[in-house]
C-alpha positions in Angstrom: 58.9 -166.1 138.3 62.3 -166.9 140.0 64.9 -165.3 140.5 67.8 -166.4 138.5 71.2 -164.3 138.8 73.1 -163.3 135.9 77.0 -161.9 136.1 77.0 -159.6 133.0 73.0 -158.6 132.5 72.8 -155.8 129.7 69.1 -154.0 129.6 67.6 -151.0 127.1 66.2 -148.3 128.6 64.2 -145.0 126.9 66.0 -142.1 127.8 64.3 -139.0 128.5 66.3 -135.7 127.7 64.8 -132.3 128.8 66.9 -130.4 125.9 66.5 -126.2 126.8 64.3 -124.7 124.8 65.0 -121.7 122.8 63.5 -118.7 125.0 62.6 -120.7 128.1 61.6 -124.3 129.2 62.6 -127.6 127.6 61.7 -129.6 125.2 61.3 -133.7 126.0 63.4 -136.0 123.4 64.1 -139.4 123.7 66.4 -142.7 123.0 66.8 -145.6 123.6 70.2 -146.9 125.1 71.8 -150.5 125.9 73.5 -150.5 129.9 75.1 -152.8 131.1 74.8 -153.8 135.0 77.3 -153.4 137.3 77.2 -154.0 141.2 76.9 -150.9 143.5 80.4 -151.1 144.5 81.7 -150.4 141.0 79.8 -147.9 139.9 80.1 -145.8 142.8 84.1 -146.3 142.3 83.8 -144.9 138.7 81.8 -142.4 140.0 84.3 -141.3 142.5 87.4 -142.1 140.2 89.2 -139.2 138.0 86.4 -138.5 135.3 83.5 -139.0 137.6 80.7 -139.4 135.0 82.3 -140.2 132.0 83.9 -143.0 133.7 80.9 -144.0 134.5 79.1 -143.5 131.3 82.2 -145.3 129.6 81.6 -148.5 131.2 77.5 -148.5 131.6 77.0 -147.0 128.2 77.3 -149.7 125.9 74.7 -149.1 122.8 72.7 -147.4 120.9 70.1 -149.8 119.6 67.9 -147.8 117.9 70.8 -145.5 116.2 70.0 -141.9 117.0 69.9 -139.4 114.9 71.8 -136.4 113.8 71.7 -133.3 111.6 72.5 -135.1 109.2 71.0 -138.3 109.5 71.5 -141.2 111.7 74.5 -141.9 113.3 76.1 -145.2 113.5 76.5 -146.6 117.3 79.8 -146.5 118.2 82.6 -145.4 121.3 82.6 -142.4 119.3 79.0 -141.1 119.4 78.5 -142.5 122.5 80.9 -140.3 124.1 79.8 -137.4 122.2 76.6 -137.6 123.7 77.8 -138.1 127.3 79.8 -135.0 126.9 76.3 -132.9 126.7 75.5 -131.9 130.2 71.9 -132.2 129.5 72.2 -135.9 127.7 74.9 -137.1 130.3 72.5 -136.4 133.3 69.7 -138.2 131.5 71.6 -141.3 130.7 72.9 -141.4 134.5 69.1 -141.2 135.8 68.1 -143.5 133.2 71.1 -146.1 134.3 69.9 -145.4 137.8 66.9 -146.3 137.3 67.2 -149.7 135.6 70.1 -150.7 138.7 67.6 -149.6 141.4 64.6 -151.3 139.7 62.6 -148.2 139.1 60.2 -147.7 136.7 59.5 -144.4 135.0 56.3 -143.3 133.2 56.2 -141.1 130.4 
């Protein structure tokens, strides 16, 4: 297949959180997340910009197409939710790896 460039290419990913496990160890829970693309140059300014991550996260982190769910039940996708889950240390570094991922092209297996 060719090649064909796109300017604004969005792409889901499964997200793979390692949430601590009460006593010891982790527990693997995943979601699936809409990104959207960005060259190297601007994601390694948000990166370095006041908020680091969350910038990041902020622009990248567009959707939740699968909803995700809550104590309560499932959460609508919105700014809102989004950001709360970027603000857990454990789900913020999962959704960076899994943005990683998808902009270098790498592949992870289960």
């Amino acid at each position: 297949m060719k090649y064909k460039f796109v300017d604004r290419l969005e792409v889901i990913r499964d997200v793979r959180v390692r949430v601590p496990a009460e006593g010891s160890g982790f527990d693997v829970q995943t979601f699936r997340a809409r990104f959207r693309m960005m060259d190297t140059e601007a994601a390694r300014a948000l990166e370095e910009a006041a908020g680091g991550d969350f910038a990041l996260l902020n622009e990248v982190f567009v959707g939740l197409p699968d909803g995700i769910e809550g104590e309560n039940g499932m959460m609508e996708d919105s700014a809102e939710t989004r950001q709360m889950l970027a603000r857990v240390p454990y789900v913020r570094l999962a959704l960076i790896q899994a943005f990683t991922d998808a902009q270098m092209g790498i592949e992870r297996k289960n």
